[in-house]
N, C-alpha and C positions, 0 to 999 in steps of 0.2 A: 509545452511539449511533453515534459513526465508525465507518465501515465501509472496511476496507483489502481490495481485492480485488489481486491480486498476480498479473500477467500474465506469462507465462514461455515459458521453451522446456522443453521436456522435461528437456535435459542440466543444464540447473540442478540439478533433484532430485535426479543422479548425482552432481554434487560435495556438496552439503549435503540434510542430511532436509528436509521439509516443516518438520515441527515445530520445528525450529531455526529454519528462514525466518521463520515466521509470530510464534516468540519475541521473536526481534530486531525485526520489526516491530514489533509490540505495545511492546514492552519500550521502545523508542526515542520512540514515539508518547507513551506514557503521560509519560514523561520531562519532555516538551513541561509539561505540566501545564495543558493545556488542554480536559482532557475527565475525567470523572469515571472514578475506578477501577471498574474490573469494568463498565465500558460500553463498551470497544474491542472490534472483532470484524476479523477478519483471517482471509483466505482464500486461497487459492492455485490459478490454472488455469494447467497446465501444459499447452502447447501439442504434437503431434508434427509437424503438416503446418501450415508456417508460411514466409515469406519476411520475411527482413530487408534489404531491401536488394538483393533478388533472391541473399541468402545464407541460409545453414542455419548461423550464428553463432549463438551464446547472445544471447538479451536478458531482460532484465524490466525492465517498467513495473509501477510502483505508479499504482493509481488511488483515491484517496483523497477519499470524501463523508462531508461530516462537516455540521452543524447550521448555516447560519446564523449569523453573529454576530461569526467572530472576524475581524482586520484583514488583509489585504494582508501587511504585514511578521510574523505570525505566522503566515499558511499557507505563505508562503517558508520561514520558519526550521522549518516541519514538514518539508516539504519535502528541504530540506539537509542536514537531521537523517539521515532515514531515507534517500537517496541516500547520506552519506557514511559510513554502517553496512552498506549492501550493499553497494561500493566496495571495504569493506575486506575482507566475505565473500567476494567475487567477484573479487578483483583482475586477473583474467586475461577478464572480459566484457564485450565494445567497448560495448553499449548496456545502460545502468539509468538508466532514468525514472523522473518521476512528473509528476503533476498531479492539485492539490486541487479540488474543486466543492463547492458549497454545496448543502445540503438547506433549501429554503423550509420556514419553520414554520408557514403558513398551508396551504401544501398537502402538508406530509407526512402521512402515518398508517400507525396499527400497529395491533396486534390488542388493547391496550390502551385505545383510542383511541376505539370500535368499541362504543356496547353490546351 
């Protein structure tokens, strides 16, 4: 059910594949042990025309919805997790964020959901 969508620059994909990015993501997230296996989904938009700062610097932001329910001090520790997993993929990229949001369980839906 988390959805990890992964904000970028372009040149990111030139130092590491997608497919690695989105590994480590996953892989780091899952870690956490806060979300059921084979429910992580993780994406990647690579940006070309963008401004950081009024720079053409690398960045990524992780932007991370996940269900309702878990505490303050474990969407931090999600957080810290997967900042200090890109940190060490990236060690040469002034900006890698993130920020978790909550999915309401009273107004999300999916195509399961739906008769």
């Amino acid at each position: 059910m988390p959805h990890f969508v992964i904000d970028c620059s372009a040149g990111i994909l030139k130092q590491r594949s997608p497919e690695e990015i989105i590994l480590s993501v996953h892989d780091t997230a899952e870690a956490t042990k806060l979300f059921r296996d084979g429910d992580i989904k993780v994406r990647i938009r690579p940006y070309e025309y963008y401004t950081a700062g009024r720079t053409q610097d690398d960045f990524i932001h992780v932007f991370g919805y996940i269900m309702q329910g878990r505490n303050t001090e474990q969407k931090a520790d999600l957080s810290k997790r997967i900042i200090t997993q890109l940190k060490k993929m990236f060690p040469d990229v002034p900006v890698i964020s993130m920020n978790v949001m909550d999915f309401e369980k009273d107004t999300y839906c999916n195509r399961n959901l739906v008769d």
